[in-house]
MMTF fields as JSON, N, C-alpha, C and O atoms, coordinates in Angstrom:
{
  "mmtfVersion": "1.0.0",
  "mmtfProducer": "UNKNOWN",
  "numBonds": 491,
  "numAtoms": 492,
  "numGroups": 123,
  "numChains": 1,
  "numModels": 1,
  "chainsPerModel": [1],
  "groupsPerChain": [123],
  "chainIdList": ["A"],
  "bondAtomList": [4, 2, 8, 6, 12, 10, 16, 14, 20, 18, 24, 22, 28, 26, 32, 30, 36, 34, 40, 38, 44, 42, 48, 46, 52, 50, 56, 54, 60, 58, 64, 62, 68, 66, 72, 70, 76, 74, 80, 78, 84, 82, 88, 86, 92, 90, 96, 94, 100, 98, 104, 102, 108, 106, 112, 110, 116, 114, 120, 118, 124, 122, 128, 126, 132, 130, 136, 134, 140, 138, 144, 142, 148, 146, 152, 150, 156, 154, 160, 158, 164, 162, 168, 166, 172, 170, 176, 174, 180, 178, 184, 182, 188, 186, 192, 190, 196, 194, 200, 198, 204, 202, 208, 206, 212, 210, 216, 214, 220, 218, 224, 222, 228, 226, 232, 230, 236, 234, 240, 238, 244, 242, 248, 246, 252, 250, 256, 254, 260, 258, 264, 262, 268, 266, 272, 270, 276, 274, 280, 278, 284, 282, 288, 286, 292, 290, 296, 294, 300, 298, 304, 302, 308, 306, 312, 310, 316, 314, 320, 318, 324, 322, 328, 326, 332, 330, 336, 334, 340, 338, 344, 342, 348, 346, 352, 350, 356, 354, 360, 358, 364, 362, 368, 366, 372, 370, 376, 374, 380, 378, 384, 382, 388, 386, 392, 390, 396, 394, 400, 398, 404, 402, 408, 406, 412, 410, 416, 414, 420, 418, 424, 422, 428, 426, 432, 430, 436, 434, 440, 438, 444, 442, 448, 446, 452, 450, 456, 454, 460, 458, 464, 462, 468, 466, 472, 470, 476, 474, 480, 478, 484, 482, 488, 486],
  "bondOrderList": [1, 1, 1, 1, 1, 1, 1, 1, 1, 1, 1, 1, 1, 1, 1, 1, 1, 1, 1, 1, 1, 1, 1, 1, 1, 1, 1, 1, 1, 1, 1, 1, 1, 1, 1, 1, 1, 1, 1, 1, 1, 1, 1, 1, 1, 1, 1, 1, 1, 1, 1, 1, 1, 1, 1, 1, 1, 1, 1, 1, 1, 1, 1, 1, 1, 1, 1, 1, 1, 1, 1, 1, 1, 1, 1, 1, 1, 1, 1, 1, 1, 1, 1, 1, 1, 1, 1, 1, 1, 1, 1, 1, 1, 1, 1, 1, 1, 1, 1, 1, 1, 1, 1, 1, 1, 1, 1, 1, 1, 1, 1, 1, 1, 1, 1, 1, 1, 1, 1, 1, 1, 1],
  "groupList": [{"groupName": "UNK", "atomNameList": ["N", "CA", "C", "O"], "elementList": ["N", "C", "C", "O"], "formalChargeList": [0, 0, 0, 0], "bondAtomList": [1, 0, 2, 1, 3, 2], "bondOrderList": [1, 1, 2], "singleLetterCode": "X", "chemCompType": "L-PEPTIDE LINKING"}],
  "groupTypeList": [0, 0, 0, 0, 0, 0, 0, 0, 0, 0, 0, 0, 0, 0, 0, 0, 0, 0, 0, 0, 0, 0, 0, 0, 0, 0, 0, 0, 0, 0, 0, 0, 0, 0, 0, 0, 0, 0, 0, 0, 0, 0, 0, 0, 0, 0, 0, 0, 0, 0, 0, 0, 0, 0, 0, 0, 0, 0, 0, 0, 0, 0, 0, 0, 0, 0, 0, 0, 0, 0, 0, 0, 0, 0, 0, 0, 0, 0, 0, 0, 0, 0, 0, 0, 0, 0, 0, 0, 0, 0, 0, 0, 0, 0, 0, 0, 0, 0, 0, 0, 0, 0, 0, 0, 0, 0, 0, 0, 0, 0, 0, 0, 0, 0, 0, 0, 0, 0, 0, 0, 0, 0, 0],
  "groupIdList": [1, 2, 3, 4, 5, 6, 7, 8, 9, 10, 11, 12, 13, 14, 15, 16, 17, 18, 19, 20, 21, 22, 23, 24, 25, 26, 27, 28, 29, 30, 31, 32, 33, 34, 35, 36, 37, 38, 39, 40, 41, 42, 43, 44, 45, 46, 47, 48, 49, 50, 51, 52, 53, 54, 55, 56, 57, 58, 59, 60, 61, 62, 63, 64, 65, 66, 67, 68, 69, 70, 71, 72, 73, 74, 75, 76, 77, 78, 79, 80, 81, 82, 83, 84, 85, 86, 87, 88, 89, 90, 91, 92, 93, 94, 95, 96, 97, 98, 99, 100, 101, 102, 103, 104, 105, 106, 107, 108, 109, 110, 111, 112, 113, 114, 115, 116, 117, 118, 119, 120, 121, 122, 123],
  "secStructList": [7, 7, 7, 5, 6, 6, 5, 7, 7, 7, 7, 6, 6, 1, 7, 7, 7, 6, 6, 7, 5, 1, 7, 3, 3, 7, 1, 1, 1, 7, 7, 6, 6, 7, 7, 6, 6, 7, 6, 6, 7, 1, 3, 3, 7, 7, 1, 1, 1, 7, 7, 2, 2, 2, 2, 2, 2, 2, 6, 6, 7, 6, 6, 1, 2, 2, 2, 2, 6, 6, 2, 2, 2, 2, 2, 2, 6, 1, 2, 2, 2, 2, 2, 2, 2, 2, 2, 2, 2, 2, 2, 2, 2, 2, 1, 7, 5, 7, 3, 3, 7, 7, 7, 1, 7, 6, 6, 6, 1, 2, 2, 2, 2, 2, 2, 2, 4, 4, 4, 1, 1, 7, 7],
  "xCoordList": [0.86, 0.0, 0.896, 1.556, 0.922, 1.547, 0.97, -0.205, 1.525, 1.453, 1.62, 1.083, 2.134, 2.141, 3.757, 4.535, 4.194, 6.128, 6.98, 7.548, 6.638, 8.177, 7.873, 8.811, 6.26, 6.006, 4.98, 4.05, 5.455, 4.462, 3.677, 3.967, 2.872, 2.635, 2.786, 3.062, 2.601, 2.769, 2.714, 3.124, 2.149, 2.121, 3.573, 4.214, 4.388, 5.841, 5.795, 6.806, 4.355, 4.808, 4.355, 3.769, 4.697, 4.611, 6.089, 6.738, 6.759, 7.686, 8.223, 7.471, 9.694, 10.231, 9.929, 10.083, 9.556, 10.09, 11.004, 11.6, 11.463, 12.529, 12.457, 13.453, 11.08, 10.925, 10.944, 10.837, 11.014, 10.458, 11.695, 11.138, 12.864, 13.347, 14.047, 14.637, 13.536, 13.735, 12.656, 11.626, 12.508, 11.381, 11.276, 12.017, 10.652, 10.262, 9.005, 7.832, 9.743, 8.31, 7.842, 8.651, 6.931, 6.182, 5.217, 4.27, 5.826, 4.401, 4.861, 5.961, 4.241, 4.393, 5.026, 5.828, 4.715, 5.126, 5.634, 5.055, 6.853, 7.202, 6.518, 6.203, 6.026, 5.191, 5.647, 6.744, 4.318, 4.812, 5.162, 4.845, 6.01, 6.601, 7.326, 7.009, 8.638, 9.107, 10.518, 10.409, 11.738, 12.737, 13.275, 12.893, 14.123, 14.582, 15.344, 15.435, 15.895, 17.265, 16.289, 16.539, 15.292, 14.304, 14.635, 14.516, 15.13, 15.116, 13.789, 13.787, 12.716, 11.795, 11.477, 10.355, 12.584, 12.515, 13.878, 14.842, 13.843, 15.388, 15.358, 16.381, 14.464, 14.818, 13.517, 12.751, 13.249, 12.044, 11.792, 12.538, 11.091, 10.65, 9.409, 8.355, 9.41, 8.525, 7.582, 6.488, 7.905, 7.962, 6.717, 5.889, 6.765, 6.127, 4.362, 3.315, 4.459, 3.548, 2.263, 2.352, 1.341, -0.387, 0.137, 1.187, -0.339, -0.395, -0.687, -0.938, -0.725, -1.317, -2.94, -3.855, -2.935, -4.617, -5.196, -5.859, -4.771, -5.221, -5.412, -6.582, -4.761, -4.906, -5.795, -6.213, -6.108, -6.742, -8.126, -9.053, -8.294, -9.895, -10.188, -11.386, -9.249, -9.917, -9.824, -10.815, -9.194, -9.45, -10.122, -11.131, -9.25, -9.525, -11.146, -11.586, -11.837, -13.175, -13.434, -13.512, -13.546, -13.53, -14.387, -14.012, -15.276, -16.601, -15.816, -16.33, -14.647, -13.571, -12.874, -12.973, -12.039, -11.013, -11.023, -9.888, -11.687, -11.411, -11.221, -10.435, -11.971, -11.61, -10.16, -9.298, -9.846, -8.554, -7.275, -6.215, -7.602, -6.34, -6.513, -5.915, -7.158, -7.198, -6.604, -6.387, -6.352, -6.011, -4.13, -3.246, -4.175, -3.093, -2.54, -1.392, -2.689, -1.896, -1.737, -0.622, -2.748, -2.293, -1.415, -0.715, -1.472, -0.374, 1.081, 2.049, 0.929, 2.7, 2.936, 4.118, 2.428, 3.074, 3.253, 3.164, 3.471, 3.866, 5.207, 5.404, 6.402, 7.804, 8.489, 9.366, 8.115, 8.524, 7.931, 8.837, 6.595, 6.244, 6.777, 7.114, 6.892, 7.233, 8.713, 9.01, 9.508, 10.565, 10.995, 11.764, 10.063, 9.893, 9.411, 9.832, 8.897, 7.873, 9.166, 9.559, 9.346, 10.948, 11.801, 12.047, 12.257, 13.213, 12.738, 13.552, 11.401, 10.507, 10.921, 11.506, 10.646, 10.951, 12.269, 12.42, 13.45, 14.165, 14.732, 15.614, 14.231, 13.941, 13.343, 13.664, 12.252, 11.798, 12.861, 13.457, 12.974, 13.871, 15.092, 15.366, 15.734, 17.045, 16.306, 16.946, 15.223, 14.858, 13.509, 12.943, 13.308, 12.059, 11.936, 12.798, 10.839, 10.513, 9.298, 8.459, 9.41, 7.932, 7.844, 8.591, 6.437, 6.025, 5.613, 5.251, 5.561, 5.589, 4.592, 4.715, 3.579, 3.338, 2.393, 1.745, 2.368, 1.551, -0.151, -0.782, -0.676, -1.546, -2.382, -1.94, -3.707, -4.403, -4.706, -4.797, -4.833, -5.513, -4.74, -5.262, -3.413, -2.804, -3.789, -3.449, -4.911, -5.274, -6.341, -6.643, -6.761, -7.438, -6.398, -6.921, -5.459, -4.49, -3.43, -3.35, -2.767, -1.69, -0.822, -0.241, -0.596, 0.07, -0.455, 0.298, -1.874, -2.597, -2.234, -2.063, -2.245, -2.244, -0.889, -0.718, -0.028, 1.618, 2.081, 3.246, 1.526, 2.161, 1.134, 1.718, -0.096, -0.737, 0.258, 0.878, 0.279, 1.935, 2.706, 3.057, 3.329, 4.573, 4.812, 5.898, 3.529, 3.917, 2.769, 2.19, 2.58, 1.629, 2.801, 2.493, 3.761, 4.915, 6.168, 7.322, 5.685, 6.876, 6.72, 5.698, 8.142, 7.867, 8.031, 7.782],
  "yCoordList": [-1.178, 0.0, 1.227, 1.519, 1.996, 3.209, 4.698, 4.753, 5.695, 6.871, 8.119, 8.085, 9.063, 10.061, 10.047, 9.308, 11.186, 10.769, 9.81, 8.761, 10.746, 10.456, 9.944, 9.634, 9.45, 8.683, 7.822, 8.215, 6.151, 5.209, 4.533, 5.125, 3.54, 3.087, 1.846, 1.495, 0.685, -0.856, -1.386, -0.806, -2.593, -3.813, -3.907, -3.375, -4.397, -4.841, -6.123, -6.69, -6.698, -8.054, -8.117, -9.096, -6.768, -7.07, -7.625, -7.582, -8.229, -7.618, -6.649, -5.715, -6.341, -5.281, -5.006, -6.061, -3.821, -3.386, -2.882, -2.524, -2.665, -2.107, -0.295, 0.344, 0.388, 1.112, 1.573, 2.798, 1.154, 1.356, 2.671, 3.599, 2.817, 3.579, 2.88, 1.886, 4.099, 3.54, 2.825, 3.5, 1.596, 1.085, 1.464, 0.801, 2.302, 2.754, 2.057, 1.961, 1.589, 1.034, 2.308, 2.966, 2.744, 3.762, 3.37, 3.985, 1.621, 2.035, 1.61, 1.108, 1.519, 2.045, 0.056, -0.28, -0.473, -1.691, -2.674, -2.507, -3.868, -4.532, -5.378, -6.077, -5.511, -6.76, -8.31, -8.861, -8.802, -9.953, -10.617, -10.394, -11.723, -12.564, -12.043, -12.387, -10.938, -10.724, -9.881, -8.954, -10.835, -10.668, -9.195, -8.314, -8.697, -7.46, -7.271, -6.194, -8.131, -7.823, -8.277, -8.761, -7.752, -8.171, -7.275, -6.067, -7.797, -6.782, -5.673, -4.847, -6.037, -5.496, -4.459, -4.153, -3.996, -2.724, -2.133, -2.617, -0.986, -0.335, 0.306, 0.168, 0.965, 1.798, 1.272, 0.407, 2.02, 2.011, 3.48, 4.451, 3.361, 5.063, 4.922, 4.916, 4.796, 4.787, 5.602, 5.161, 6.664, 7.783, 8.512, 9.277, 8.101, 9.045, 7.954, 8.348, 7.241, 6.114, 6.652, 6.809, 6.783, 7.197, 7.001, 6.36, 7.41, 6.758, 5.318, 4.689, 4.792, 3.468, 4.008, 3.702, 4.914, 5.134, 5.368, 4.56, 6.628, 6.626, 5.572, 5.262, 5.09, 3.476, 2.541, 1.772, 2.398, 1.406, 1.99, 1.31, 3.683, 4.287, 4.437, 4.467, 4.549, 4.409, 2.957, 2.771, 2.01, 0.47, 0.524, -0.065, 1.383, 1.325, 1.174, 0.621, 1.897, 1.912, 3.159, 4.295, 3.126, 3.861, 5.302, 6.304, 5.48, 6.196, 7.33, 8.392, 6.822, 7.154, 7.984, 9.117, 8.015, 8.119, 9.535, 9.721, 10.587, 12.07, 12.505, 13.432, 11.871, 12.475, 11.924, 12.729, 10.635, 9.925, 10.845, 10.996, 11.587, 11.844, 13.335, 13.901, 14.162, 15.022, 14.917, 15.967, 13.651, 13.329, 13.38, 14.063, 12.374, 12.407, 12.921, 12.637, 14.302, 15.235, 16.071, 16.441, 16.267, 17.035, 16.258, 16.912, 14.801, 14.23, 14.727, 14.895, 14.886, 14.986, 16.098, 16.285, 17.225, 18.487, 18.506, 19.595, 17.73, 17.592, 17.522, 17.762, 17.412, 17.323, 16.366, 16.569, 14.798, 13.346, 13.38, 13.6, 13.244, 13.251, 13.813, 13.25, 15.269, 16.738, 16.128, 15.92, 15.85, 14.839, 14.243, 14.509, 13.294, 12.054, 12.623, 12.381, 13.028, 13.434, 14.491, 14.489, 15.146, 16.187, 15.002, 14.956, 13.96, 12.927, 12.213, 11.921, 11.777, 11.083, 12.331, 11.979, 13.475, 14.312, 14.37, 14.314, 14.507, 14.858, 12.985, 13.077, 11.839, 11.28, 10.844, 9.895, 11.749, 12.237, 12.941, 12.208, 14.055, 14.705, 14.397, 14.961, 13.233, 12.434, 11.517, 11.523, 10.93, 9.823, 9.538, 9.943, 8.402, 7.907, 7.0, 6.421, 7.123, 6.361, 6.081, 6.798, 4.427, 4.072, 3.323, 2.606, 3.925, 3.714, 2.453, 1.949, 1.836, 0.384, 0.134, 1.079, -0.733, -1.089, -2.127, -2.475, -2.582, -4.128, -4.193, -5.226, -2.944, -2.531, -3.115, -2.846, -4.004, -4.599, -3.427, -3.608, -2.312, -1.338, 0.038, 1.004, 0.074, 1.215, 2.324, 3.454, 2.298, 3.451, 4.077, 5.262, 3.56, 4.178, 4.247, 4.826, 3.98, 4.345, 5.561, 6.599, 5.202, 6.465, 6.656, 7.741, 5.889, 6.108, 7.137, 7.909, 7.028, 7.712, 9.593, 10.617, 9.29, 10.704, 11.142, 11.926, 10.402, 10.676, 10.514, 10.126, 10.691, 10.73, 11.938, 12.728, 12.467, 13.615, 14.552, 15.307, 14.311, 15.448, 15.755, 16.914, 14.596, 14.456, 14.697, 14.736, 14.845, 15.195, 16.819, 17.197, 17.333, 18.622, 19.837, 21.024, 19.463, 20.424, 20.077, 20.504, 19.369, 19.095, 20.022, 20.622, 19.992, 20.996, 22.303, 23.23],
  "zCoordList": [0.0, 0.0, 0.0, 0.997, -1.192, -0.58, -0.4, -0.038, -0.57, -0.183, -0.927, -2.034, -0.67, -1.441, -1.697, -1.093, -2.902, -3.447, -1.71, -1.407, -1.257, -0.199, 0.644, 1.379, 1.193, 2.043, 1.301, 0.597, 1.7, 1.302, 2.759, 3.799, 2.863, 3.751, 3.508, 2.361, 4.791, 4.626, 5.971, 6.976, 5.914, 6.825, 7.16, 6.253, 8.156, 8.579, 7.938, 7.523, 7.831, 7.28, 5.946, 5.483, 5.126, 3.578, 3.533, 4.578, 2.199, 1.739, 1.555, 1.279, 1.599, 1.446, -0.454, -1.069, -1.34, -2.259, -2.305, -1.289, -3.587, -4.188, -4.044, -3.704, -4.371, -4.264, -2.508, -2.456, -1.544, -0.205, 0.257, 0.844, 0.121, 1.018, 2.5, 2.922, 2.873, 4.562, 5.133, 5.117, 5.68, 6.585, 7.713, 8.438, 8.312, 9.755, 10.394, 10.034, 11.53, 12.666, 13.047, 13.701, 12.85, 14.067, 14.95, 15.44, 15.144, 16.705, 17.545, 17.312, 19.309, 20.266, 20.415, 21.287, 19.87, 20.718, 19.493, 18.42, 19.565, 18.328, 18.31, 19.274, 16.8, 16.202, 16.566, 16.475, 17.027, 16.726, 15.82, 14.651, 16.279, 15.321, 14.228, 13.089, 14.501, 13.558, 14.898, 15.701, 14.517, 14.745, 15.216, 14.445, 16.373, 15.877, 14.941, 14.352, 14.718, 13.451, 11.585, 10.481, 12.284, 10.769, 9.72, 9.926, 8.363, 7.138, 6.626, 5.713, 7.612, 7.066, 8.133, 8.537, 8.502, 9.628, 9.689, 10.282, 8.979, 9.188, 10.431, 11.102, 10.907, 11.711, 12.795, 12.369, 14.655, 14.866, 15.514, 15.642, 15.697, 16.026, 16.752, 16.116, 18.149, 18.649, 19.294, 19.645, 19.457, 20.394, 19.489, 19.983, 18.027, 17.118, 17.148, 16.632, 17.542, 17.835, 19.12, 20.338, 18.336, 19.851, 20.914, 20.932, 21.92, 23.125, 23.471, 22.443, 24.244, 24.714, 24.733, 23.969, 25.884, 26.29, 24.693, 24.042, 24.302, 22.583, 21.806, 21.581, 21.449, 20.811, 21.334, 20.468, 22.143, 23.029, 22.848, 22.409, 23.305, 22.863, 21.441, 21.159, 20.372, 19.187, 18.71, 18.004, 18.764, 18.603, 16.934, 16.549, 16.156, 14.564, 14.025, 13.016, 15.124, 15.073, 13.676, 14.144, 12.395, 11.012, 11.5, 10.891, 12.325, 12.595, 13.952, 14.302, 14.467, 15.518, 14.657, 15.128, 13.357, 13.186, 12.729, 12.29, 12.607, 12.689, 13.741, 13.934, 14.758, 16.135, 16.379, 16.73, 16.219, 16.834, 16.15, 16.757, 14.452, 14.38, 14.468, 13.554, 15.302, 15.725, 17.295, 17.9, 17.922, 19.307, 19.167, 19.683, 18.285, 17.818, 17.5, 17.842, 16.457, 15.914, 17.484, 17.85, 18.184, 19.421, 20.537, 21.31, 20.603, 20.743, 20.425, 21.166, 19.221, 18.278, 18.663, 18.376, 19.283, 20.019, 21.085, 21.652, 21.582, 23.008, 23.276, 22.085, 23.754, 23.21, 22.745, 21.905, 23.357, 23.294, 22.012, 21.209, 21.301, 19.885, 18.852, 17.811, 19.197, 18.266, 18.251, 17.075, 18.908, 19.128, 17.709, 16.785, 18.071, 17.171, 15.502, 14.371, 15.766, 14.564, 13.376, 12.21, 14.484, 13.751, 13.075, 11.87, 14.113, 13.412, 12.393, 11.516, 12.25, 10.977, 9.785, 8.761, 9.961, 8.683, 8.083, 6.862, 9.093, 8.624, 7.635, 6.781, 7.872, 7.164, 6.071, 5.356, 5.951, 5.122, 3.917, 3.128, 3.896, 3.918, 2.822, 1.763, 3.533, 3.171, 1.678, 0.627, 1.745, 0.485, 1.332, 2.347, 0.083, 0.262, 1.755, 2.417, 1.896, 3.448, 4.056, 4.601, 3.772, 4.165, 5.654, 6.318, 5.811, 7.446, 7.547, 6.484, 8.435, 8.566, 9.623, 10.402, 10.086, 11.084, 11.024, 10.037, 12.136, 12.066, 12.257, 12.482, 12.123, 11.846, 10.878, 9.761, 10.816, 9.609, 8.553, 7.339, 9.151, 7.866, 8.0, 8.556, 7.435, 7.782, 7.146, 7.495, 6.312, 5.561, 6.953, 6.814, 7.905, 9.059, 10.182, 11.134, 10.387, 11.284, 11.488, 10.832, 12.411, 12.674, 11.631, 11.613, 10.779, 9.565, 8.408, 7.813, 8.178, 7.483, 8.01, 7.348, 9.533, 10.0, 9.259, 8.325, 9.966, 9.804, 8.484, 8.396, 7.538, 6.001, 5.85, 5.108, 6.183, 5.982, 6.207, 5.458, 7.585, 7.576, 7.219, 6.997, 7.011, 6.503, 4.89, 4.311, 4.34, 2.526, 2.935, 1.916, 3.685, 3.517, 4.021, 4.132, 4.212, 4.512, 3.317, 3.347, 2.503, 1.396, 0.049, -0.288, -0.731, -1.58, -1.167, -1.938]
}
């Protein structure tokens, strides 16, 4: 599944493409069943990842998800996020780089938020 030029999106347990860039975990906890020294994760980045409580109250409920990434984006200004979120760009930035997570439907998740961002300040 991907994204807009410089950010794509994806399952951790797609295959890697050719086209992918950098693979970034962005979530709060590692997937199961998949190694740390896994090729299908260059980097992880957790910090840039919902909260626990957040995650847990939107539970990828589709009818949730304007409010959730309105929670979230006010999440990412907080300093530990804004943090994180600065280091996701400047990855950005460098080449292509797709977000990764073990997420069944990255297109309603935190990924969706975090590539909104991340290509609405590009250019």
């Amino acid at each position: 599944m991907s994204g807009d030029e410089g950010v794509r999106l994806a399952r951790v347990y797609d295959a890697p493409s050719p086209d992918d860039g950098r693979r970034v975990l962005v979530d709060r906890l590692w997937p199961r069943g998949v190694r740390k020294d896994d090729p299908r994760v260059d980097e992880w980045l957790r910090d840039v990842a919902p909260s626990n409580e957040l995650r847990t109250w939107y539970g990828h409920e589709p009818s949730l998800f304007d409010e959730f990434a309105g929670r979230y984006q006010a999440e990412l200004t907080e300093p530990t996020g804004a943090r994180a979120l600065e280091s996701l760009r400047r990855l950005v930035e460098a080449g292509p780089v797709t977000l990764v997570t073990a997420t069944r439907e990255p297109a309603i998740s935190h990924l969706a938020v975090l590539a909104g961002l991340l290509t609405e300040t590009e250019g």
